[in-house]
LUMTIFI-522962 format. One record per residue (C-alpha): residue number from 1; residue in one letter; z negated, x, y. Coordinates in steps of 0.05 Angstrom, whole numbers, plus 5000, padded with zeros to 4 digits. Each point is the difference from the previous one (the first is absolute). Layout:
! LUMTIFI-522962
@k NUM; r A; z Z; x X; y Y;
...
This chain:
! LUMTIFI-522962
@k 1; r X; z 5000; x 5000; y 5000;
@k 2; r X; z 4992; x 5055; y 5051;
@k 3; r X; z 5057; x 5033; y 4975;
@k 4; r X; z 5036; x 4937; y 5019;
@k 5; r X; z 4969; x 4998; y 5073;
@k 6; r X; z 5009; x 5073; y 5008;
@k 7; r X; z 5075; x 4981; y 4985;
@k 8; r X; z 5010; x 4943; y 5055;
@k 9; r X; z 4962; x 5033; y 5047;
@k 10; r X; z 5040; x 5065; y 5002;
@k 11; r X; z 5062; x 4943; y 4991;
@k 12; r X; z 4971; x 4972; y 5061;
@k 13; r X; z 5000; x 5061; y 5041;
@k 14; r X; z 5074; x 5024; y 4989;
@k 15; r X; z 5019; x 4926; y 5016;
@k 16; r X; z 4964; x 5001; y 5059;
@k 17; r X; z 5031; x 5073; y 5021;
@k 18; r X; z 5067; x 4976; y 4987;
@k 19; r X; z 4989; x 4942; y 5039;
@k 20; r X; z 4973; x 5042; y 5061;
@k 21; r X; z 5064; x 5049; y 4982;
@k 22; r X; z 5045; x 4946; y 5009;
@k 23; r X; z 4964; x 4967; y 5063;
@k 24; r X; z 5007; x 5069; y 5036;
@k 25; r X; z 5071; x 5015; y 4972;
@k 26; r X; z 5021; x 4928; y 5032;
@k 27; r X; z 4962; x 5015; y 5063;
@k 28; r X; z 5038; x 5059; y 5007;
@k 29; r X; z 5062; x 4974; y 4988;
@k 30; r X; z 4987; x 4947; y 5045;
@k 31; r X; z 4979; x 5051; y 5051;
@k 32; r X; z 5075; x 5039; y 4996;
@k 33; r X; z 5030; x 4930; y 5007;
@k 34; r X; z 4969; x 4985; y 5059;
@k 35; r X; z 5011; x 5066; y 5029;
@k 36; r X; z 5073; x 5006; y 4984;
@k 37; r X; z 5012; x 4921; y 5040;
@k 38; r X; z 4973; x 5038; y 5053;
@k 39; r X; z 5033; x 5060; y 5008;
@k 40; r X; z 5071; x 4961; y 4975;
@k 41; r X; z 4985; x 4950; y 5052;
@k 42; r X; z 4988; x 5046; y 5057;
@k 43; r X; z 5066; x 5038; y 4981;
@k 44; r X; z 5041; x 4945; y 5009;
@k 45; r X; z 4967; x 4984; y 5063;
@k 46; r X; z 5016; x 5066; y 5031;
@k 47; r X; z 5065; x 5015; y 4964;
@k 48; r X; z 5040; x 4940; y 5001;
@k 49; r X; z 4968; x 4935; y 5039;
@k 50; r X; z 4968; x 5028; y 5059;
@k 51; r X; z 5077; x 5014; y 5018;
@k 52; r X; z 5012; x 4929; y 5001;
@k 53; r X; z 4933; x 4988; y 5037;
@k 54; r X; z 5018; x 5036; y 5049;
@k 55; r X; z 5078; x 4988; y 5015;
@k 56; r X; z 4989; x 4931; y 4990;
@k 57; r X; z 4970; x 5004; y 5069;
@k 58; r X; z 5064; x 5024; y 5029;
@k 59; r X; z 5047; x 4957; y 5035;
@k 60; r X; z 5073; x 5003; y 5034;
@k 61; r X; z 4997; x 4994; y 5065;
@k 62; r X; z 5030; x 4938; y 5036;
@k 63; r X; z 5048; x 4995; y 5056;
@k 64; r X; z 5039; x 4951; y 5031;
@k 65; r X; z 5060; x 4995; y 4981;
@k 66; r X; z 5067; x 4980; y 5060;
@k 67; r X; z 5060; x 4951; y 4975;
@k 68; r X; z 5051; x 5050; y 4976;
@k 69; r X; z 5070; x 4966; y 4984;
@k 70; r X; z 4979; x 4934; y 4996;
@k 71; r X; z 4939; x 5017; y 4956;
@k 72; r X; z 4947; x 5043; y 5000;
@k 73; r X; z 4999; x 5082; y 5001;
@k 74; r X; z 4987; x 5024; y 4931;
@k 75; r X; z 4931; x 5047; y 4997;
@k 76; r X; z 5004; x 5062; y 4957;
@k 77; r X; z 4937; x 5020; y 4975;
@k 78; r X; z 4983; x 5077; y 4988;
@k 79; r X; z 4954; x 5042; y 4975;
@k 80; r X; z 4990; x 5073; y 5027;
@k 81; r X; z 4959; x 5052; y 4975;
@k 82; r X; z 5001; x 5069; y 4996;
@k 83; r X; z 4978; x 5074; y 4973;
@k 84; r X; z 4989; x 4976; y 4923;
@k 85; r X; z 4998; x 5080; y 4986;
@k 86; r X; z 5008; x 4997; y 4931;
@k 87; r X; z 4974; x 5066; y 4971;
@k 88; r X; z 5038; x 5047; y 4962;
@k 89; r X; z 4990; x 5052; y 4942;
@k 90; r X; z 4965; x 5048; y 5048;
@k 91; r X; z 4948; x 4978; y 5041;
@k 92; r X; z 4990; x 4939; y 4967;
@k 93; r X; z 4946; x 4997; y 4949;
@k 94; r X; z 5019; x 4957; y 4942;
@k 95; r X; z 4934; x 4957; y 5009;
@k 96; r X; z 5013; x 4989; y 5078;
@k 97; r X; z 5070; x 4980; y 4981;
@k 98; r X; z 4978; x 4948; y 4961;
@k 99; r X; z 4953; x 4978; y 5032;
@k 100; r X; z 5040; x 4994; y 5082;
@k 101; r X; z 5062; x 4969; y 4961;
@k 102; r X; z 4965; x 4955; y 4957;
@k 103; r X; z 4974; x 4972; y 5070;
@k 104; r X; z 5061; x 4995; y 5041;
@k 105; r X; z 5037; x 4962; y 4938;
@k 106; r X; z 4944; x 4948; y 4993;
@k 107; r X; z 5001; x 4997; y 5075;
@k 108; r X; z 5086; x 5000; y 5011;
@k 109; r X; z 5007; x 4947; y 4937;
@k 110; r X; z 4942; x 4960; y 5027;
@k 111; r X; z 5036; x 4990; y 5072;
@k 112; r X; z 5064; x 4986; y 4973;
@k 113; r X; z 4971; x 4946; y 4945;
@k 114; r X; z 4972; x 4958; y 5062;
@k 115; r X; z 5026; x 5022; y 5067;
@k 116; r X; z 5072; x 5004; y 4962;
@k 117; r X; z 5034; x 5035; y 5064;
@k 118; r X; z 5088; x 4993; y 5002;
@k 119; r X; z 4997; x 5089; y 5008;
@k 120; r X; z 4943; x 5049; y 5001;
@k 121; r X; z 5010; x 5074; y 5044;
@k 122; r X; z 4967; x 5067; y 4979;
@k 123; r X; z 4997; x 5037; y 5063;
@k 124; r X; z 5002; x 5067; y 4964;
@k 125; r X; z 4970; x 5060; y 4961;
@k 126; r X; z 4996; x 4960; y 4937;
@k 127; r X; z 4990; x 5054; y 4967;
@k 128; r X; z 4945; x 5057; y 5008;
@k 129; r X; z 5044; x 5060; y 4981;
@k 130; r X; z 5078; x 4978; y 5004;
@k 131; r X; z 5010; x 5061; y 5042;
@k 132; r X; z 4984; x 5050; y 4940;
@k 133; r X; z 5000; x 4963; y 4939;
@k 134; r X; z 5043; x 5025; y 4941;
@k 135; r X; z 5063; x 4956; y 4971;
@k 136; r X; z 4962; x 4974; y 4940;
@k 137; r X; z 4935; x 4987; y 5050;
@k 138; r X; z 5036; x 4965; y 5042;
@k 139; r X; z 5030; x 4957; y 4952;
@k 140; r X; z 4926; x 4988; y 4961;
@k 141; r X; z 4984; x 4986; y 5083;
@k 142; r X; z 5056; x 4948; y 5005;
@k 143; r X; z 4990; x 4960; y 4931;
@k 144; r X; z 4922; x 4995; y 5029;
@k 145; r X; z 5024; x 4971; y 5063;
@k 146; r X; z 5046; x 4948; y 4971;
@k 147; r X; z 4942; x 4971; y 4955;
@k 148; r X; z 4944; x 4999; y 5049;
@k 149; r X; z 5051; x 4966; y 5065;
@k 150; r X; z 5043; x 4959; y 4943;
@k 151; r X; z 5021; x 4933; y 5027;
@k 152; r X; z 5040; x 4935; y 4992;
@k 153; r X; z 5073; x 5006; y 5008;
@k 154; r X; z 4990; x 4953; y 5058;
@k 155; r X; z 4960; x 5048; y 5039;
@k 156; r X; z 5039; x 5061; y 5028;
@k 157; r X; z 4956; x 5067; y 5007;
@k 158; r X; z 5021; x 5047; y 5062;
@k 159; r X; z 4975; x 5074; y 4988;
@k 160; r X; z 4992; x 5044; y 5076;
@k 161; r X; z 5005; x 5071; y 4989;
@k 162; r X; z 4939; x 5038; y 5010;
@k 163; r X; z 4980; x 5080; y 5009;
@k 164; r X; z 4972; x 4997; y 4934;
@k 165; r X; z 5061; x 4985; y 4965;
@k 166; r X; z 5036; x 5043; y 5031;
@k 167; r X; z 4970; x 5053; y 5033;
@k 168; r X; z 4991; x 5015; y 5078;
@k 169; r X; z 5058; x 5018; y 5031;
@k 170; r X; z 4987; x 5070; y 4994;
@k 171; r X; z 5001; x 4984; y 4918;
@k 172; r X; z 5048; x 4945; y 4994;
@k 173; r X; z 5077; x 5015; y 4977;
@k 174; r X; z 5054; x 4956; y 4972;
@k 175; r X; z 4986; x 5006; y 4929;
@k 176; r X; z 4925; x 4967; y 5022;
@k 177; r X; z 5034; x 4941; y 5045;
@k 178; r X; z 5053; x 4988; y 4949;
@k 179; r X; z 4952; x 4998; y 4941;
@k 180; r X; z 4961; x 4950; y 5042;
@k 181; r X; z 5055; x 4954; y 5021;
@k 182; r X; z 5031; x 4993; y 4932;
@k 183; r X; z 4932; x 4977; y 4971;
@k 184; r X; z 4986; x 4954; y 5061;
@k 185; r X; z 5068; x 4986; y 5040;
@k 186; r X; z 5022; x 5031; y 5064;
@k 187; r X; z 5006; x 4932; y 5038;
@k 188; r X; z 4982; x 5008; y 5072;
@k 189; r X; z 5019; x 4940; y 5020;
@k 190; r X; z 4973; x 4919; y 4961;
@k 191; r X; z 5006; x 4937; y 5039;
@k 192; r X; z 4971; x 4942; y 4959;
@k 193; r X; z 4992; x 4930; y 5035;
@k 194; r X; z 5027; x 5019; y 5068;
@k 195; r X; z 4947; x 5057; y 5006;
@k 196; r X; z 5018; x 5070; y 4997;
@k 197; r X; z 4964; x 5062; y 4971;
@k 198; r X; z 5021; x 5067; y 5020;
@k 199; r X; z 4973; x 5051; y 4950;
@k 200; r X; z 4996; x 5075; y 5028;
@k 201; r X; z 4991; x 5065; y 4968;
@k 202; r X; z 4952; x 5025; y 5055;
@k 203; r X; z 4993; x 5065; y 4966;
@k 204; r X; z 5069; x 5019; y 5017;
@k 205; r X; z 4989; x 4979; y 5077;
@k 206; r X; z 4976; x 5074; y 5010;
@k 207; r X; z 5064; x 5011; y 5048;
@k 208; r X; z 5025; x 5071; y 4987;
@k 209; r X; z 5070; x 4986; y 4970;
@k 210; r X; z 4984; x 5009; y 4930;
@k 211; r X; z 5050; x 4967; y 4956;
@k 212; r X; z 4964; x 4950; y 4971;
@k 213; r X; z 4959; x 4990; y 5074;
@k 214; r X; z 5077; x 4985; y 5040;
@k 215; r X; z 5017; x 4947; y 4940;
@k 216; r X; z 4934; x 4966; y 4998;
@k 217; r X; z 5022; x 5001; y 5095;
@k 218; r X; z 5072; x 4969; y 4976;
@k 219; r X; z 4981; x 4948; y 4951;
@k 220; r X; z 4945; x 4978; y 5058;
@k 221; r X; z 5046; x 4999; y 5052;
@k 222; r X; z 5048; x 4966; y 4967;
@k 223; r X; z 4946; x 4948; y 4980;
@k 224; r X; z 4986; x 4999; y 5075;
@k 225; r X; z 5073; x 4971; y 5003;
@k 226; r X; z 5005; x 4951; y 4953;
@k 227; r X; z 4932; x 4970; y 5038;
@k 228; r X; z 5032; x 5010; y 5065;
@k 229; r X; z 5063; x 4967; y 4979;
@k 230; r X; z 4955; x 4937; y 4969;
@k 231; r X; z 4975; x 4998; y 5062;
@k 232; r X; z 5067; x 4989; y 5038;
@k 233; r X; z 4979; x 5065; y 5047;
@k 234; r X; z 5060; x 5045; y 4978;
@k 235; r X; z 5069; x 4970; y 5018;
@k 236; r X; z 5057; x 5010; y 4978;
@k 237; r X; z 5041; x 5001; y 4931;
@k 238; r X; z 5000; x 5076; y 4990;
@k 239; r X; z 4918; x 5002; y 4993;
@k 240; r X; z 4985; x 4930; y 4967;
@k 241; r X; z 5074; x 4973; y 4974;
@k 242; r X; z 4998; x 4998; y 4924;
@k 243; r X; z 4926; x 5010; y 5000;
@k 244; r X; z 4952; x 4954; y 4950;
@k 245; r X; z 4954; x 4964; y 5057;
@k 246; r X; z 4934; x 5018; y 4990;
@k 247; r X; z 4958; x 4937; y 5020;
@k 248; r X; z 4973; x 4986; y 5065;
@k 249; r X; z 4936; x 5035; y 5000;
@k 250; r X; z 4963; x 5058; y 5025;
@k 251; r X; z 4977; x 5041; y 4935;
@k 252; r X; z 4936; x 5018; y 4974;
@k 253; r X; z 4996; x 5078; y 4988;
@k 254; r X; z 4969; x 5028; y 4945;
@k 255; r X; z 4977; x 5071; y 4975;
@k 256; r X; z 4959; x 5048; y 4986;
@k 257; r X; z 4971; x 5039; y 5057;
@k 258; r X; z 4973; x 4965; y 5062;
@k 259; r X; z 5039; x 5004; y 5063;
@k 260; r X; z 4970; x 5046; y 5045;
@k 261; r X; z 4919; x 4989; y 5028;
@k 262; r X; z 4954; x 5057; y 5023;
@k 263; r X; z 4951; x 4978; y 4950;
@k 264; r X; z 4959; x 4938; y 4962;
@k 265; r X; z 4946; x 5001; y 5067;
@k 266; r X; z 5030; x 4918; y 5021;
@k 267; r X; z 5004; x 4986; y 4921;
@k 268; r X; z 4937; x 4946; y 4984;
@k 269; r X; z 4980; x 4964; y 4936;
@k 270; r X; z 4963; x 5009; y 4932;
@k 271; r X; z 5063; x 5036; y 4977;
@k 272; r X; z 5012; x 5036; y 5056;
@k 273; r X; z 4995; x 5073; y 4985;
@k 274; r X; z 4922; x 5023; y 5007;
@k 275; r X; z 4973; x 5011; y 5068;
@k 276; r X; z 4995; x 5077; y 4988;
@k 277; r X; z 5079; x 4996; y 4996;
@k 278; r X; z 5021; x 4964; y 5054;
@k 279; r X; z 5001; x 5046; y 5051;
@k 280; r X; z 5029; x 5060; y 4969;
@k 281; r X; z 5077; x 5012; y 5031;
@k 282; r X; z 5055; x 4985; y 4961;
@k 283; r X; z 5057; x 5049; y 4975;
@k 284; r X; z 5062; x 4988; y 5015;
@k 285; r X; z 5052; x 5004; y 4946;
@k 286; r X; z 4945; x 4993; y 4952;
@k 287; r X; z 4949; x 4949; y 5005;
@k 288; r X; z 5052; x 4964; y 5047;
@k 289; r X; z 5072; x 4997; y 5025;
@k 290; r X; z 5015; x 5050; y 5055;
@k 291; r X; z 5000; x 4966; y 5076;
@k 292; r X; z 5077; x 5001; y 4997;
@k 293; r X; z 5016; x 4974; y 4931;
@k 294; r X; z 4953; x 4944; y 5019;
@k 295; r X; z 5043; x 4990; y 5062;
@k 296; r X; z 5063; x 5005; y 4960;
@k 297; r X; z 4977; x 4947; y 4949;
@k 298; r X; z 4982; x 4955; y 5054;
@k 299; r X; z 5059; x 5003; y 5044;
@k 300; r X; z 5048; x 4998; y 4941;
@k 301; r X; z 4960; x 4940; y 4959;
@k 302; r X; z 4970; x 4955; y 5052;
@k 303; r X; z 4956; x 4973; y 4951;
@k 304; r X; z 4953; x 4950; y 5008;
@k 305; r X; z 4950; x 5023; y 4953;
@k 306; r X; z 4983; x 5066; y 4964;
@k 307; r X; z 4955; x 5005; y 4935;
@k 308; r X; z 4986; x 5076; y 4976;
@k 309; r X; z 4954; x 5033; y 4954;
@k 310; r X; z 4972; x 5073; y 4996;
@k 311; r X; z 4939; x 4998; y 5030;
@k 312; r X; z 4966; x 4969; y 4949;
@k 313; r X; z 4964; x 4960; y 5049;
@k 314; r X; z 5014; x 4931; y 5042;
@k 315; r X; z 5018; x 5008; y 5081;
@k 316; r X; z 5042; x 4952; y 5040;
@k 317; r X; z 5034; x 5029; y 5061;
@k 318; r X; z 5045; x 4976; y 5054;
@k 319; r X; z 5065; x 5046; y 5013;
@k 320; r X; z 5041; x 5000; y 5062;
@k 321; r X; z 5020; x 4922; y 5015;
@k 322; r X; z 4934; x 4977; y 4964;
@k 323; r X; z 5029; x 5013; y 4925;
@k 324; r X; z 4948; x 4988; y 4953;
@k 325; r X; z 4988; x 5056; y 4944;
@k 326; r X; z 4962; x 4990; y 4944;
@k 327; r X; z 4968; x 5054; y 4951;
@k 328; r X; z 4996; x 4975; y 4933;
@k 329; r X; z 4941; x 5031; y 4967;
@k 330; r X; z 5001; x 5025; y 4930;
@k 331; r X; z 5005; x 4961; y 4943;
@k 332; r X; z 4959; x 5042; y 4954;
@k 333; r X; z 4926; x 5000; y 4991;
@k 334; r X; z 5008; x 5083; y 4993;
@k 335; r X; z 5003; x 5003; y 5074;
@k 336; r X; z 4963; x 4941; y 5026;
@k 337; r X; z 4942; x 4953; y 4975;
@k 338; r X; z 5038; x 4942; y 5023;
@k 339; r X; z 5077; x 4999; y 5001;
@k 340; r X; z 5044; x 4948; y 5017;
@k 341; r X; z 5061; x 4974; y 5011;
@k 342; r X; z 5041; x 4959; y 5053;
@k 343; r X; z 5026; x 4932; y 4990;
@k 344; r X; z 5057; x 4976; y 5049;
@k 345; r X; z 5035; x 4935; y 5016;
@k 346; r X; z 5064; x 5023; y 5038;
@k 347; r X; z 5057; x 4950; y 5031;
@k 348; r X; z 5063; x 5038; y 5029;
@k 349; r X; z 4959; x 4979; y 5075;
@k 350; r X; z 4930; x 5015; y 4981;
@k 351; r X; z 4946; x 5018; y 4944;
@k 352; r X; z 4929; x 4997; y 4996;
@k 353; r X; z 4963; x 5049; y 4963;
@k 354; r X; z 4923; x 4998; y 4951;
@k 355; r X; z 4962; x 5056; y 4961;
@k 356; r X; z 4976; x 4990; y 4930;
@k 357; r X; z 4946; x 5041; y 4978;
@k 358; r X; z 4993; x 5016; y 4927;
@k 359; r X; z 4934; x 5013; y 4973;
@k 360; r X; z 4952; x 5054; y 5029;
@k 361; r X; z 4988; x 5054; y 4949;
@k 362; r X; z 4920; x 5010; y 5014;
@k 363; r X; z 4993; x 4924; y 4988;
@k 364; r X; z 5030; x 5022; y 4928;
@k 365; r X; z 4963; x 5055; y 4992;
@k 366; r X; z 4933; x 4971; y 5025;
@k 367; r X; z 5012; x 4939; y 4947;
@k 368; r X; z 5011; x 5053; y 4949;
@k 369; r X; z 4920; x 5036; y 5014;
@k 370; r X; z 4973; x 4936; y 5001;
@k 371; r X; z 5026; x 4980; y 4937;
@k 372; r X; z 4980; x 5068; y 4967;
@k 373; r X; z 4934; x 5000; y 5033;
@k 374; r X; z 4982; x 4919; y 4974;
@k 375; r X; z 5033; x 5019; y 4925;
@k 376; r X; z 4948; x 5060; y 5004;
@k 377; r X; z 4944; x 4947; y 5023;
@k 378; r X; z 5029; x 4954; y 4944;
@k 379; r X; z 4985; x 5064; y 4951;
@k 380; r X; z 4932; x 5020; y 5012;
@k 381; r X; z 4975; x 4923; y 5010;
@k 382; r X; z 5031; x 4985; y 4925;
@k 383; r X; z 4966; x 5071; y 4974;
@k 384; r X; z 4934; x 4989; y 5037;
@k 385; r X; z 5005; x 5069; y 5039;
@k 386; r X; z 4986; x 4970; y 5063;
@k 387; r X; z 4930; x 5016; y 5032;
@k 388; r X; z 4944; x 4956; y 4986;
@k 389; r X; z 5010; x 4946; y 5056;
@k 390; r X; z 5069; x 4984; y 4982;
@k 391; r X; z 4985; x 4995; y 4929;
@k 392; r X; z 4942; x 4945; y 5027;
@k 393; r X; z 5044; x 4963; y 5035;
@k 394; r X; z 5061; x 5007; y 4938;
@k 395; r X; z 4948; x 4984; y 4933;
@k 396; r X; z 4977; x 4935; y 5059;
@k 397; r X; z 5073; x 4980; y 4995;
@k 398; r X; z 5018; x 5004; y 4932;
@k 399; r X; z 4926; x 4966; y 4980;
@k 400; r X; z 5027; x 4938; y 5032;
């Protein structure tokens, strides 16, 4: 008989242990679940809908739109953005890479799913080392490009040449340009809806008679033509006979480097470039077109609105006849904690122009260390390593 108790006792006892085995295995288990809903939830937060949280906010601007042959003027709407700097396969490290591309895709496909613009303009250095990447780099550079910035056939993408993709003009040659333009078009010259775009190479506005400076001078001047002749300001069948009209509108000018501005000091805003920077002098030829390329541009154009990139920083300025420039500030979180982008609505008589912010980066990162820091909490709470009050105020909960 005590054999037999001995027995179901000792029965007892493994029984029990398994049971406890079990109960902790379970509350483990239950533990990683709960833990991995976290962390998957706050990944998809961060990574794919606080895109859509964000440029959700956004809207095209609205502007009145004048009878225009019996009906109303058709609006164009456009999105600008600029300095994407795509890195390469020397200064880019593979994890930063990832990482800045990853976040201008989500950001580029997000716009386009609900702002669905009609054509969307890169104002330049697209890439991060175009001026001395290798054949095969250059190629791995494009196929990286055309993934992250794909679109709808519907939507037509306008690529500005940049410094970075081809070099300053003390590095840039034809072989550079050429490999450029067959990639992303040489077209100097769209007009969509009665608006026209005039698209400059402003690093080859340097003005010494280099070969590829005195053709970028031609094709602008004979631009400056076809606008004049639109305009019914050149008479005469020699200049304008034979000539596809261009319609009747002053253009909007786009490229790379700002016209000329002694510096950022009248430049205000959260992404206006830091107060530090504002007052340090411009260089010509460098950080901006010289004084006399600027004149050129606007004396041949006449535009009525110039967008430009570069400084990787937002500034508005007036030019001579109060024509508005706008710096587009960069569209990768790399060189700012807040890009953005510009949305326009643009007749062939008038636009109106709105910024769309995409998400800050330290609101990111900040949701990141709280997360870690509460999964931590989560940790020691379930393992009871948590100093004596906290354990109080824990065993208080679960005895409820």
């Amino acid at each position: 008989m005590d054999l037999t108790l001995l027995c179901l006792q000792l029965l007892g006892r493994r029984h029990g242990s398994d049971e406890m085995r079990l109960g902790r295995l379970k509350r483990r288990s239950f533990l990683l679940l709960k833990l991995l809903a976290i962390v998957l939830a706050v990944l998809l937060f961060c990574e794919f809908f606080i895109y859509h949280l964000v440029i959700t906010q956004c809207h095209w601007p609205e502007m009145k739109t004048e009878a225009h042959g019996g009906g109303q003027e058709p609006v164009l709407r456009a999105m600008f953005l600029a300095d994407t700097h795509l890195l390469g396969e020397i200064r880019g490290h593979w994890l930063d890479k990832l990482r800045r591309e990853w976040q201008m895709e989500r950001a580029f496909q997000t716009a386009l799913w609900w702002l669905q613009p009609e054509v969307v303009f890169i104002l330049g250095d697209i890439f991060d080392e175009g001026k001395w990447s290798s054949p095969q780099a250059w190629a791995d550079d494009v196929q990286r490009f055309q993934k992250i910035f794909r679109h709808p056939r519907h939507v037509q993408l306008k690529v500005i040449v940049g410094n970075h993709d081809i070099g300053f003009h003390y590095q840039m040659n034809r072989y550079l340009v050429k490999r450029f333009e067959k990639v992303f078009n040489s077209e100097r010259l769209f007009s969509w809806k009665g608006v026209n775009f005039v698209m400059v190479n402003s690093v080859a506005l340097e003005g010494d008679g280099c070969d590829i400076c005195s053709q970028a001078e031609a094709e602008l001047i004979g631009i400056s033509r076809k606008l004049n002749c639109s305009r019914e300001q050149v008479q005469g069948f020699g200049q304008c006979g034979g000539q596809q009209k261009l319609p009747l509108s002053a253009p909007v000018l786009l490229q790379h480097y700002p016209l000329y501005r002694t510096s950022d000091a009248n430049c205000s805003g959260e992404d206006a470039a830091p107060p530090e920077e504002r007052n340090i002098p411009f260089q010509e030829k460098y950080d901006v077109l010289s004084q006399e390329a600027s004149q050129k541009l606007l004396w041949w154009l006449q535009p009525r609105l110039i967008l430009s990139g570069h400084t990787h920083s937002a500034c508005e300025v007036f030019h001579a006849g109060g024509i508005p420039e706008l710096s587009v500030p960069s569209f990768s979180w790399r060189n700012r904690n807040n890009p953005s982008f510009i949305m326009g609505s643009l007749t062939s008589r008038d636009y109106a122009l709105s910024k769309c912010f995409l998400p800050f980066e330290n609101t990111v990162l900040t949701m990141y260390c709280v997360t870690a820091g509460f999964l931590v909490f989560f940790i020691l709470v379930h393992f009871e390593c948590l100093a004596s009050p906290f354990l109080h105020l824990v065993r208080m909960y679960r005895s409820r």
